[in-house]
mmJSON file of the N, C-alpha and C atoms, coordinates in Angstrom:
{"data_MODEL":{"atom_site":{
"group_PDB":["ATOM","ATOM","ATOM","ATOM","ATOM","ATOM","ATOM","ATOM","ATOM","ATOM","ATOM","ATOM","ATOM","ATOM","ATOM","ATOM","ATOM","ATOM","ATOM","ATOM","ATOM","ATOM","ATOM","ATOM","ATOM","ATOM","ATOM","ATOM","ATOM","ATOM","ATOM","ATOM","ATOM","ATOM","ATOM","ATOM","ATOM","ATOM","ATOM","ATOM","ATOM","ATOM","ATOM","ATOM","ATOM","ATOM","ATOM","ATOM","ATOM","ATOM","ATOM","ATOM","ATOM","ATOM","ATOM","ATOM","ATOM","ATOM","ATOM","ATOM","ATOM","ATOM","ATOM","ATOM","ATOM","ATOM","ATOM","ATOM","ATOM","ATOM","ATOM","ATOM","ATOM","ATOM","ATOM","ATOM","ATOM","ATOM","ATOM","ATOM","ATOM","ATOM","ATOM","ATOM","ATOM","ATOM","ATOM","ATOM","ATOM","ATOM","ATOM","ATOM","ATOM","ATOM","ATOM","ATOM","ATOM","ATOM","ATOM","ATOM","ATOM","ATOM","ATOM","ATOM","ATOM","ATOM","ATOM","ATOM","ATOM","ATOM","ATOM","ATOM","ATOM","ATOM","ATOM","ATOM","ATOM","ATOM","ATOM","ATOM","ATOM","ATOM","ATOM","ATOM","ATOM","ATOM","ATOM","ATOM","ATOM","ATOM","ATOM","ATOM","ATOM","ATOM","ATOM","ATOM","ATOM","ATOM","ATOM","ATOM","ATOM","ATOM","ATOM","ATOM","ATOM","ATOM","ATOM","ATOM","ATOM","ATOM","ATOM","ATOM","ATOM","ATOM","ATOM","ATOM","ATOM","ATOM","ATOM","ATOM","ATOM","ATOM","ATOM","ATOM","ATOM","ATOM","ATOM","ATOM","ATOM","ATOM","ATOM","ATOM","ATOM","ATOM","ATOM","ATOM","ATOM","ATOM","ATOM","ATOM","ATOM","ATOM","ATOM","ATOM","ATOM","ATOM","ATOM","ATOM","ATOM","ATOM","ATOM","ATOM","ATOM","ATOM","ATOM","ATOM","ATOM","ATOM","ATOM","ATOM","ATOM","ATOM","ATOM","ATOM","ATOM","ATOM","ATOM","ATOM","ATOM","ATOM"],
"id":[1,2,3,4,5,6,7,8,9,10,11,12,13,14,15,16,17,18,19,20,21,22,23,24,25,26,27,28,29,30,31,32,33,34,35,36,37,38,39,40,41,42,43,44,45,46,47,48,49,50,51,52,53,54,55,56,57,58,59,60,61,62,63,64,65,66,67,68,69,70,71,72,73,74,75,76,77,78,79,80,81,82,83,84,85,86,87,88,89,90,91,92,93,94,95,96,97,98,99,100,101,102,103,104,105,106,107,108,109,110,111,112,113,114,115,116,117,118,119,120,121,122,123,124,125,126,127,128,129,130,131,132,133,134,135,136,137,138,139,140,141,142,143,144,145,146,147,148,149,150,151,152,153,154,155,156,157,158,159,160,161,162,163,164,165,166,167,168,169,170,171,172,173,174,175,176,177,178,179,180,181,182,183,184,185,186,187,188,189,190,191,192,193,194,195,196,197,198,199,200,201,202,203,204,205,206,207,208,209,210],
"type_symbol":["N","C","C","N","C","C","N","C","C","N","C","C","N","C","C","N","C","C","N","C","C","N","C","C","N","C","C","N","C","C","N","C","C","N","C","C","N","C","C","N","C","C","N","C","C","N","C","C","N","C","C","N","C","C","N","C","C","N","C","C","N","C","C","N","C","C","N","C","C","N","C","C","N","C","C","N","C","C","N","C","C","N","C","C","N","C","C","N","C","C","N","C","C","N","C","C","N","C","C","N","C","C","N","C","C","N","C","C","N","C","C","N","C","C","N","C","C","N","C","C","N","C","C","N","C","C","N","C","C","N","C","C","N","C","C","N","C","C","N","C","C","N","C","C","N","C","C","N","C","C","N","C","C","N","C","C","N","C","C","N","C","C","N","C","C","N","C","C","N","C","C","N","C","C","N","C","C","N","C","C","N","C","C","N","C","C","N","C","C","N","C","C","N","C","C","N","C","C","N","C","C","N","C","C","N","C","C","N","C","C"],
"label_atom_id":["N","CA","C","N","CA","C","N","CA","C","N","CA","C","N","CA","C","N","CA","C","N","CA","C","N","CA","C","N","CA","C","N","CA","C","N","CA","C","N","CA","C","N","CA","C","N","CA","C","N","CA","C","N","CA","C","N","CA","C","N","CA","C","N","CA","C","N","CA","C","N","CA","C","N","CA","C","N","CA","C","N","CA","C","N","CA","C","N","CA","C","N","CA","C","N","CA","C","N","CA","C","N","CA","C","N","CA","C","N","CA","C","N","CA","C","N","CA","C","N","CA","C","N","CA","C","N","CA","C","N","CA","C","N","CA","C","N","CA","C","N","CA","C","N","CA","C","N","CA","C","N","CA","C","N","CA","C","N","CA","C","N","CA","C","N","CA","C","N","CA","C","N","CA","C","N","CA","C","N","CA","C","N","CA","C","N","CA","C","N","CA","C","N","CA","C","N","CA","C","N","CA","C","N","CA","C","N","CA","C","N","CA","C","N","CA","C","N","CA","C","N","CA","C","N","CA","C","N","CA","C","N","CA","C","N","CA","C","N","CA","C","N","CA","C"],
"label_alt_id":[null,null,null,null,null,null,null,null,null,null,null,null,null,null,null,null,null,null,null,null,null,null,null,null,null,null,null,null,null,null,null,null,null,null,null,null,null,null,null,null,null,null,null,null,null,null,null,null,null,null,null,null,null,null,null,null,null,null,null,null,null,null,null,null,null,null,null,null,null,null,null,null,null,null,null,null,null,null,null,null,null,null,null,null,null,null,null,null,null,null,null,null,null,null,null,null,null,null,null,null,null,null,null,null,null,null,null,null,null,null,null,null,null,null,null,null,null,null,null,null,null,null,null,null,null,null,null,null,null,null,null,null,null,null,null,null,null,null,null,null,null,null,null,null,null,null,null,null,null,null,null,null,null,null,null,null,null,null,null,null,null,null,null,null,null,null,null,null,null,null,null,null,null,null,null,null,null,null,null,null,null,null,null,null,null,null,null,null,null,null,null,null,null,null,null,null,null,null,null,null,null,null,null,null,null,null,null,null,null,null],
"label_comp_id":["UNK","UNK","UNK","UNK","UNK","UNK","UNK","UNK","UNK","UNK","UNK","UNK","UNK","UNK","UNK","UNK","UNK","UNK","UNK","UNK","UNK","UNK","UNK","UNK","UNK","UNK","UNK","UNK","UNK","UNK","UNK","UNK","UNK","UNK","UNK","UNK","UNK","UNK","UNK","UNK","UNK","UNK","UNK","UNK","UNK","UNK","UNK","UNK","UNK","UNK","UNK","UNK","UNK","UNK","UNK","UNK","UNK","UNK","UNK","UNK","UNK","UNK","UNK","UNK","UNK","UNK","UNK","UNK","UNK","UNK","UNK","UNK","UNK","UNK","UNK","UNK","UNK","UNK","UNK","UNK","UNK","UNK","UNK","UNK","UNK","UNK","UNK","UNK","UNK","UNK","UNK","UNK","UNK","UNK","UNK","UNK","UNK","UNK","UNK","UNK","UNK","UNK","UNK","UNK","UNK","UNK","UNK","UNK","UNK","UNK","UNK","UNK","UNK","UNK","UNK","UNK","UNK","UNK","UNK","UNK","UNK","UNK","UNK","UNK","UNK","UNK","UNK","UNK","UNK","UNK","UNK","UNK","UNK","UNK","UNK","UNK","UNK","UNK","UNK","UNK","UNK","UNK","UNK","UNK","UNK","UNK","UNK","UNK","UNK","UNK","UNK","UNK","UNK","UNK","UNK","UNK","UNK","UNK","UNK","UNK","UNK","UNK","UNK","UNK","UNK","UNK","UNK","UNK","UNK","UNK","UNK","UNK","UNK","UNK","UNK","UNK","UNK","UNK","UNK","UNK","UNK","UNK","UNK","UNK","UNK","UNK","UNK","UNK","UNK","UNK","UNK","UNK","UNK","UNK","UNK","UNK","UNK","UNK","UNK","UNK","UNK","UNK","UNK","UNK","UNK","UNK","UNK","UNK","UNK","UNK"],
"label_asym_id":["A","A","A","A","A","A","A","A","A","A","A","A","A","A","A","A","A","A","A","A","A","A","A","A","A","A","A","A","A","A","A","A","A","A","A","A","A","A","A","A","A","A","A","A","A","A","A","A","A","A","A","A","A","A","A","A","A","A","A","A","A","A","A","A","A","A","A","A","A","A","A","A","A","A","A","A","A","A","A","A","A","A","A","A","A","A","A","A","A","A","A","A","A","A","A","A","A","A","A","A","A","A","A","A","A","A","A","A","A","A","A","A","A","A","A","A","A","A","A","A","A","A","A","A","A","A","A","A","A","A","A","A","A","A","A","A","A","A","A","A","A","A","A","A","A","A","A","A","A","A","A","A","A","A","A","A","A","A","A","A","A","A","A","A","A","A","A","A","A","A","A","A","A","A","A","A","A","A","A","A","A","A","A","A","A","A","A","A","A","A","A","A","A","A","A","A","A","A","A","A","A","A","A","A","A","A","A","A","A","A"],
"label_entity_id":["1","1","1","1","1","1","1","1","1","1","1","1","1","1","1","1","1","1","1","1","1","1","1","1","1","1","1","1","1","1","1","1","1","1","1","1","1","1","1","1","1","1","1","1","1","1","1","1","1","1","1","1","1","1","1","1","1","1","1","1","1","1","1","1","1","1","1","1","1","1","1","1","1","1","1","1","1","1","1","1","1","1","1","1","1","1","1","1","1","1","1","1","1","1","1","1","1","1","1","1","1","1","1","1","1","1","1","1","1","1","1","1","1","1","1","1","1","1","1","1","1","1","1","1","1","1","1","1","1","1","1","1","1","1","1","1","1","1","1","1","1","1","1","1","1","1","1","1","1","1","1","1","1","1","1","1","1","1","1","1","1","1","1","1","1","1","1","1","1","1","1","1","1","1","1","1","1","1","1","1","1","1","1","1","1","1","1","1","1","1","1","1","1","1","1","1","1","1","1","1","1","1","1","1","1","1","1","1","1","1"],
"label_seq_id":[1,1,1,2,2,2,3,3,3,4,4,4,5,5,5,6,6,6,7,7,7,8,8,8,9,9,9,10,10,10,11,11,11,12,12,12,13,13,13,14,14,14,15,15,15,16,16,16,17,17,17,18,18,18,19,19,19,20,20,20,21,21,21,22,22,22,23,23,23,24,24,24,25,25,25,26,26,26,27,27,27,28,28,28,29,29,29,30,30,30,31,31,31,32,32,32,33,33,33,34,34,34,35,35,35,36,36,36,37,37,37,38,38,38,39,39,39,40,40,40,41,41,41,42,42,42,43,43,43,44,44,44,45,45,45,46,46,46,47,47,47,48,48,48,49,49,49,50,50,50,51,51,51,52,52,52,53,53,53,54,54,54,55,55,55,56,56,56,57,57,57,58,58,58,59,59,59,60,60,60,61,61,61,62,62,62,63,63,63,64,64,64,65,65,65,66,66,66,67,67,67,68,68,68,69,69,69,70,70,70],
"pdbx_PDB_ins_code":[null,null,null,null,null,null,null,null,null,null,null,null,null,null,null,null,null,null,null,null,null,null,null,null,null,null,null,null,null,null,null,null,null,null,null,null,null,null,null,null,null,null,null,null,null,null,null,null,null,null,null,null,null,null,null,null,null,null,null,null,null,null,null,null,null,null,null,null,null,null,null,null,null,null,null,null,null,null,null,null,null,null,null,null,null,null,null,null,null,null,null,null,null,null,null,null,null,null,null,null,null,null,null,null,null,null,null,null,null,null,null,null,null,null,null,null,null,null,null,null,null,null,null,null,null,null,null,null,null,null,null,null,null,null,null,null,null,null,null,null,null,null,null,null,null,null,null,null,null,null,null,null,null,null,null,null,null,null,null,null,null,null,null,null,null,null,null,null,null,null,null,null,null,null,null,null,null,null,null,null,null,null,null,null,null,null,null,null,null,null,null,null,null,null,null,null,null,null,null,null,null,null,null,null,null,null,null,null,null,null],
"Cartn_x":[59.217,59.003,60.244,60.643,61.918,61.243,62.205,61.982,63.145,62.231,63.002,64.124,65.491,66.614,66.538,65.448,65.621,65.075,63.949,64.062,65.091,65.34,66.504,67.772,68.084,69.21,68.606,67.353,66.725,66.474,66.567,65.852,67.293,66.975,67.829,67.266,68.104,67.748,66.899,65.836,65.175,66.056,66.739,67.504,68.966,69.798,71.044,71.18,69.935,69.939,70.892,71.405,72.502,72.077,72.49,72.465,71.796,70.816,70.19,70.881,71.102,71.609,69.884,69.377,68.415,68.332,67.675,68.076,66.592,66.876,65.535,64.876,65.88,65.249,64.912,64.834,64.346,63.593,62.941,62.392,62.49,63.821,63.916,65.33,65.267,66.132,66.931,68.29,69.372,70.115,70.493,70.982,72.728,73.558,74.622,75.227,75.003,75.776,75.053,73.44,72.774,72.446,72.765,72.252,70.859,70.0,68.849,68.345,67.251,66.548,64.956,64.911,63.766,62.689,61.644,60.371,59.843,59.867,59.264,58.034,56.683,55.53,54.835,54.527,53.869,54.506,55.808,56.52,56.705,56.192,56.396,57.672,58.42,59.613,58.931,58.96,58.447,59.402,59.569,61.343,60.426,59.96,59.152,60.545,61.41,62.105,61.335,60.094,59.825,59.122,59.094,59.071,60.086,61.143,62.577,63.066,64.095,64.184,65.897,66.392,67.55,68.068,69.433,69.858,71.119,71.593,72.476,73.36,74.782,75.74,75.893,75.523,75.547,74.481,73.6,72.655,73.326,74.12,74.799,75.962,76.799,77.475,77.128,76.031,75.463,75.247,73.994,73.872,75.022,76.0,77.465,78.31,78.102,78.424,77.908,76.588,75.642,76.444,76.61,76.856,78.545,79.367,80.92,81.788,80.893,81.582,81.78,83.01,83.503,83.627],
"Cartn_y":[258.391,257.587,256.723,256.534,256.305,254.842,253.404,252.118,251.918,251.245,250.432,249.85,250.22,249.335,247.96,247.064,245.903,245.464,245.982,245.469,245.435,247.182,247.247,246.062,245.71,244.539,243.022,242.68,241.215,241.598,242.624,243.035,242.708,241.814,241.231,241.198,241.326,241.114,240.116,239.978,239.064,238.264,238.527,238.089,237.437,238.285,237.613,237.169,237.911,237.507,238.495,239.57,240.311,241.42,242.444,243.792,244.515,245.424,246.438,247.722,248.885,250.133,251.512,251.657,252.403,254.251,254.492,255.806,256.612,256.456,257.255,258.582,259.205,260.351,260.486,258.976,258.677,257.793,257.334,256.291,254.64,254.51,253.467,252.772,251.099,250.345,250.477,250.082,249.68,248.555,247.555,246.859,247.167,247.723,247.969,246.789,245.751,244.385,244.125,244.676,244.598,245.613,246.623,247.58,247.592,248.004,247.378,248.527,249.63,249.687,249.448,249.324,248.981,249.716,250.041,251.308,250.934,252.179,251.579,252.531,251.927,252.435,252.517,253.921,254.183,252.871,252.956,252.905,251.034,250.424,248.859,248.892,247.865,247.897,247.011,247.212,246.214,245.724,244.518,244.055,242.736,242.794,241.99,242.484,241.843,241.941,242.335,241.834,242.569,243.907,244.415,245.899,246.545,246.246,246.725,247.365,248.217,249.192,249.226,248.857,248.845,250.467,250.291,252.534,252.268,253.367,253.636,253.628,254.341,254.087,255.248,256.494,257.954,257.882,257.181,256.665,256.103,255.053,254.084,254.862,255.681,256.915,257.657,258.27,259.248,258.478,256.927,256.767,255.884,255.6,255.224,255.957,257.407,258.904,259.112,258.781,259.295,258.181,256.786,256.107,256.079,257.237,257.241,256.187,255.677,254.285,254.769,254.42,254.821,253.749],
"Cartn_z":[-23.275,-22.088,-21.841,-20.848,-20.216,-19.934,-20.346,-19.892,-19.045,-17.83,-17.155,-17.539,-16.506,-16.64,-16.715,-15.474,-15.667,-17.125,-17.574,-19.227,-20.158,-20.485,-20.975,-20.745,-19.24,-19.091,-20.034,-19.946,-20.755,-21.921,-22.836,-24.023,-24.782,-26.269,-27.238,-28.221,-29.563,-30.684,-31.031,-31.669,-32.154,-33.158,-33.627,-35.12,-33.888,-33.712,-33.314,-31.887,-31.409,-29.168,-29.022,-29.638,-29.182,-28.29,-27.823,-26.898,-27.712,-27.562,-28.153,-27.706,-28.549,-28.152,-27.372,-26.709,-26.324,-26.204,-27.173,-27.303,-27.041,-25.604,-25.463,-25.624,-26.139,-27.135,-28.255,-29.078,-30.073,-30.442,-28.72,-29.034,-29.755,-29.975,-30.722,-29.961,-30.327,-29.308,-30.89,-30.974,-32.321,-32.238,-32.98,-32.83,-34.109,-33.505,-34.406,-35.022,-34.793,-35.555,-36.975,-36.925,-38.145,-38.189,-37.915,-38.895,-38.585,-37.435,-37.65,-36.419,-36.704,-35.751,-35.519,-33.726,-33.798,-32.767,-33.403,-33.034,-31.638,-30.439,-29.161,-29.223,-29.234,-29.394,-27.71,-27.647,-26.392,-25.123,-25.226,-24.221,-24.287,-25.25,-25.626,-26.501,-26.378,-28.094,-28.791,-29.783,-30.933,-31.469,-31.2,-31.478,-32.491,-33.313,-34.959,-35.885,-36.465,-37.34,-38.439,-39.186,-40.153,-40.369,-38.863,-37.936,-38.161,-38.189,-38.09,-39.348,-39.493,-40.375,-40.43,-41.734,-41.878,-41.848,-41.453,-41.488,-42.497,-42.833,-43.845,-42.953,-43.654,-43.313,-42.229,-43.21,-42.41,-40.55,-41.172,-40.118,-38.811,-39.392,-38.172,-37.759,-38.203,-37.396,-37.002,-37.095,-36.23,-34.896,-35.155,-34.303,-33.03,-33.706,-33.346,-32.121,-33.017,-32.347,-31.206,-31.223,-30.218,-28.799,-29.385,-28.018,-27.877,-28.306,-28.003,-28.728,-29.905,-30.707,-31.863,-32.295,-33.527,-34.064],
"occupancy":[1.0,1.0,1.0,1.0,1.0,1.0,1.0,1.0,1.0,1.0,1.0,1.0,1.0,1.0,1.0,1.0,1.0,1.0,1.0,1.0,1.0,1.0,1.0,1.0,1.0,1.0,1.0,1.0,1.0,1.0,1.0,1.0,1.0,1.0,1.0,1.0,1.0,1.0,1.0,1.0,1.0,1.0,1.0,1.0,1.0,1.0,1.0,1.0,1.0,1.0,1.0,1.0,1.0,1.0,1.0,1.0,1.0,1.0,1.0,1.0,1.0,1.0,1.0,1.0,1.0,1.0,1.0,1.0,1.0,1.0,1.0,1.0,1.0,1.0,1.0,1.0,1.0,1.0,1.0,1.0,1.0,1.0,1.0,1.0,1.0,1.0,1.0,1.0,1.0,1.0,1.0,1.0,1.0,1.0,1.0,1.0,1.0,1.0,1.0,1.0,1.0,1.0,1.0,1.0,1.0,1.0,1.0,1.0,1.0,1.0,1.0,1.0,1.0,1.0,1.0,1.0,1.0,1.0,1.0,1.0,1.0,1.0,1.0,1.0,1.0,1.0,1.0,1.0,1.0,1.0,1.0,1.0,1.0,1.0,1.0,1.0,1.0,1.0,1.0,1.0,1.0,1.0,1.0,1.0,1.0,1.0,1.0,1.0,1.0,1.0,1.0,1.0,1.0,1.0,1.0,1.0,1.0,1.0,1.0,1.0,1.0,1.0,1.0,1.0,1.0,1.0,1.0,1.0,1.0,1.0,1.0,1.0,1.0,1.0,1.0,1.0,1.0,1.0,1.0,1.0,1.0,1.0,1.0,1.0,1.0,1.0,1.0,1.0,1.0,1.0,1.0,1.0,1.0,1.0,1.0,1.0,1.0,1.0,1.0,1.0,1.0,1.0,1.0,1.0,1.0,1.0,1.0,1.0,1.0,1.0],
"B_iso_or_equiv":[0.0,0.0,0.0,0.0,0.0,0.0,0.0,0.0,0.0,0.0,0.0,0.0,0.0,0.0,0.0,0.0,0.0,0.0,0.0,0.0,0.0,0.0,0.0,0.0,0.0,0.0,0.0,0.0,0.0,0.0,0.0,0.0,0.0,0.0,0.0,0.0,0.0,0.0,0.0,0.0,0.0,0.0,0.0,0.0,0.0,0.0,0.0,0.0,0.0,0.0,0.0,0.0,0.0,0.0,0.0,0.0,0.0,0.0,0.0,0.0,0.0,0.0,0.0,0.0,0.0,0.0,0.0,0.0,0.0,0.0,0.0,0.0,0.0,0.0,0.0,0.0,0.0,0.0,0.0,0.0,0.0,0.0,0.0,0.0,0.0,0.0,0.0,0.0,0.0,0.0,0.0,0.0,0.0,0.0,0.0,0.0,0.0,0.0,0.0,0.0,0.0,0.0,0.0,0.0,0.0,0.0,0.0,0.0,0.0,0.0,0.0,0.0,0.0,0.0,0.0,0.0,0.0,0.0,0.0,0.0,0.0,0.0,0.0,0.0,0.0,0.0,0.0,0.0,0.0,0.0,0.0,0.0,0.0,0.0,0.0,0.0,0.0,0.0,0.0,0.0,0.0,0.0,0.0,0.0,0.0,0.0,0.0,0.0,0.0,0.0,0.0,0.0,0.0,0.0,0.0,0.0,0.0,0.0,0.0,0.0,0.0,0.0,0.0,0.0,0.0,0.0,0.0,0.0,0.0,0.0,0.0,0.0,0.0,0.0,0.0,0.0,0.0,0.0,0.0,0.0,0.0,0.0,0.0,0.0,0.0,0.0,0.0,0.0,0.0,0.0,0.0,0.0,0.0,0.0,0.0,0.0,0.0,0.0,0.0,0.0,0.0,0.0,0.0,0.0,0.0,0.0,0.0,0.0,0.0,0.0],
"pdbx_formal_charge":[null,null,null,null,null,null,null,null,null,null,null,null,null,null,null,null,null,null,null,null,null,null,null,null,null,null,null,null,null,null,null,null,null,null,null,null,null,null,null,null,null,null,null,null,null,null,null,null,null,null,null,null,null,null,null,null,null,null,null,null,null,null,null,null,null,null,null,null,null,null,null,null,null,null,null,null,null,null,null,null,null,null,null,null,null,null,null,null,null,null,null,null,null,null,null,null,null,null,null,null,null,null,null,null,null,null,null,null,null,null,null,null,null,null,null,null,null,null,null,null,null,null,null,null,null,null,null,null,null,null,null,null,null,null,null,null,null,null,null,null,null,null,null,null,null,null,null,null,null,null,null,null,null,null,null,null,null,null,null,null,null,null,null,null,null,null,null,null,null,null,null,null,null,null,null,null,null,null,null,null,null,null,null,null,null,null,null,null,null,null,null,null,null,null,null,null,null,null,null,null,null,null,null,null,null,null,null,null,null,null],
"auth_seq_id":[1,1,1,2,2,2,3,3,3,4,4,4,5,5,5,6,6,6,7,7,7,8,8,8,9,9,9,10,10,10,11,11,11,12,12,12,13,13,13,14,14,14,15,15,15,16,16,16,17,17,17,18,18,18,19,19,19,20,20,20,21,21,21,22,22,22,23,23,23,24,24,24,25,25,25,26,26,26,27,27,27,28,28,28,29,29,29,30,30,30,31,31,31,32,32,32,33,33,33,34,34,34,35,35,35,36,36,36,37,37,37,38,38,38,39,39,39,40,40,40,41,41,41,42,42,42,43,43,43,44,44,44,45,45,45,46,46,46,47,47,47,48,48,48,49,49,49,50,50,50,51,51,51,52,52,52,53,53,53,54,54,54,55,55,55,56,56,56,57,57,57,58,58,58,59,59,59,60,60,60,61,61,61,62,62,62,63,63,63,64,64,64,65,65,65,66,66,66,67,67,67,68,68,68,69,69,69,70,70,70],
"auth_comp_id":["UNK","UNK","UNK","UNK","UNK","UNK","UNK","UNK","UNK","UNK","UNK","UNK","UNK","UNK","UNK","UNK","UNK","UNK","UNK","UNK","UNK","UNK","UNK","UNK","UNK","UNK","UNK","UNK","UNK","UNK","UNK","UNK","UNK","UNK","UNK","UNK","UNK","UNK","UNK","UNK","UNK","UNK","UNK","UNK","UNK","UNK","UNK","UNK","UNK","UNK","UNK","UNK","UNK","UNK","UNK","UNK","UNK","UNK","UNK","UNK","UNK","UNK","UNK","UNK","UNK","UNK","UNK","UNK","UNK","UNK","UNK","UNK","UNK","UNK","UNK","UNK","UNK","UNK","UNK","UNK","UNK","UNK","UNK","UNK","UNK","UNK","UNK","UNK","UNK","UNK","UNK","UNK","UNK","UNK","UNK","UNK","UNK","UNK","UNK","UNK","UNK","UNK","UNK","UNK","UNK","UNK","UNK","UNK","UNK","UNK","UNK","UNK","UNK","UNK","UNK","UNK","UNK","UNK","UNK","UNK","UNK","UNK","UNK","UNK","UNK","UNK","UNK","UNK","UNK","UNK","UNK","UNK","UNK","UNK","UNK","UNK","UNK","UNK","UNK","UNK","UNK","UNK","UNK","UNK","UNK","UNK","UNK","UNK","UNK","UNK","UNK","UNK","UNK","UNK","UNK","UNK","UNK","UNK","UNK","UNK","UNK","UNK","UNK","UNK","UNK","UNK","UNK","UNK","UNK","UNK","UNK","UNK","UNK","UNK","UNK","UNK","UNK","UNK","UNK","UNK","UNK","UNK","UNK","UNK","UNK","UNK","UNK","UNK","UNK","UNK","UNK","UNK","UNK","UNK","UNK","UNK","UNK","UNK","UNK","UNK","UNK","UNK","UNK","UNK","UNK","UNK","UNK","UNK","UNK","UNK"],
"auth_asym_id":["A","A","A","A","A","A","A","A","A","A","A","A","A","A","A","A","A","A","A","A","A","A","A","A","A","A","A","A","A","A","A","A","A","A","A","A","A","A","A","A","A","A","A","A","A","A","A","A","A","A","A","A","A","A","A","A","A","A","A","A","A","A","A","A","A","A","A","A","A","A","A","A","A","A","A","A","A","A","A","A","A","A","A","A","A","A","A","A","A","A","A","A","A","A","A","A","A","A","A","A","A","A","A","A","A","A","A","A","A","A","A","A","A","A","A","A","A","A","A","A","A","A","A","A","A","A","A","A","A","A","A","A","A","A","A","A","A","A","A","A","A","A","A","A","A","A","A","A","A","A","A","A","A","A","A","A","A","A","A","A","A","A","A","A","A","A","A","A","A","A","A","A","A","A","A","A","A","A","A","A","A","A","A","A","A","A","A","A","A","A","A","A","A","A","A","A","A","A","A","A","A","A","A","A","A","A","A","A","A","A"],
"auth_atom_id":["N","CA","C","N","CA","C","N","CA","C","N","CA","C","N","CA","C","N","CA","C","N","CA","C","N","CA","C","N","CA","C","N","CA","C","N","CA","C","N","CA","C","N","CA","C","N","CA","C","N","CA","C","N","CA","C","N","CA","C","N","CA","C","N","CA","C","N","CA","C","N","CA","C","N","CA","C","N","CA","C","N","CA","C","N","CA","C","N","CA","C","N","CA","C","N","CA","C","N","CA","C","N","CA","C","N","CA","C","N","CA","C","N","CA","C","N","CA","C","N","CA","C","N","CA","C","N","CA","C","N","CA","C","N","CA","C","N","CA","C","N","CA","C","N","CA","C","N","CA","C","N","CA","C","N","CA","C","N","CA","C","N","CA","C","N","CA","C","N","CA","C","N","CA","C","N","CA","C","N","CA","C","N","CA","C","N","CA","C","N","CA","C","N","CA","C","N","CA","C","N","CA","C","N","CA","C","N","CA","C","N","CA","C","N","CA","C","N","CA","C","N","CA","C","N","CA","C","N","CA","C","N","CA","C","N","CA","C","N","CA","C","N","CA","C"],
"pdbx_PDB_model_num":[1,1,1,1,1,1,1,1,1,1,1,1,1,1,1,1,1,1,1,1,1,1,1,1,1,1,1,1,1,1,1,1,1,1,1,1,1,1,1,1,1,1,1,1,1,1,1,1,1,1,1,1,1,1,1,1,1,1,1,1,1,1,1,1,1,1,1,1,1,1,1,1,1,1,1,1,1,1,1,1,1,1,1,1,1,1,1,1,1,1,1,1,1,1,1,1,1,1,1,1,1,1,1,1,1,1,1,1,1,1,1,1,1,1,1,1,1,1,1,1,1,1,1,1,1,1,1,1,1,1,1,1,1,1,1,1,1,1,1,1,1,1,1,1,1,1,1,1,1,1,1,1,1,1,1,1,1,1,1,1,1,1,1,1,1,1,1,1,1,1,1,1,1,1,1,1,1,1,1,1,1,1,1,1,1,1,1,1,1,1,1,1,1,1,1,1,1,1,1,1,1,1,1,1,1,1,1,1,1,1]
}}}
């Protein structure tokens, strides 16, 4: 399920207030400064830090890759 741009533009980290990365083919928003993603359930984000799921290293380049950031 595809979210709205205007959310996407107000949607921030719970932890730093920073930009979330949105990967809507995976359902999940990322926050690359922590290492941190976070689960969008039937089309809500659940942006609960103790929701949130740290990624590895291989993890955060893939998902790095995916948005043209090296």
């Amino acid at each position: 399920m595809t979210l709205d741009q205007r959310l996407l533009d107000i949607l921030a980290c719970p932890e730093d207030k920073g930009p979330l990365w949105y990967f809507e083919d995976e359902d999940i928003l990322y926050n690359p400064r922590l290492r941190r993603v976070f689960a969008i359930e039937s089309g809500i984000p659940v942006l609960l830090i103790d929701e949130s799921q740290h990624v590895s290293d291989e993890e955060h380049q893939r998902l790095s890759s995916k948005k043209g950031v090296e």
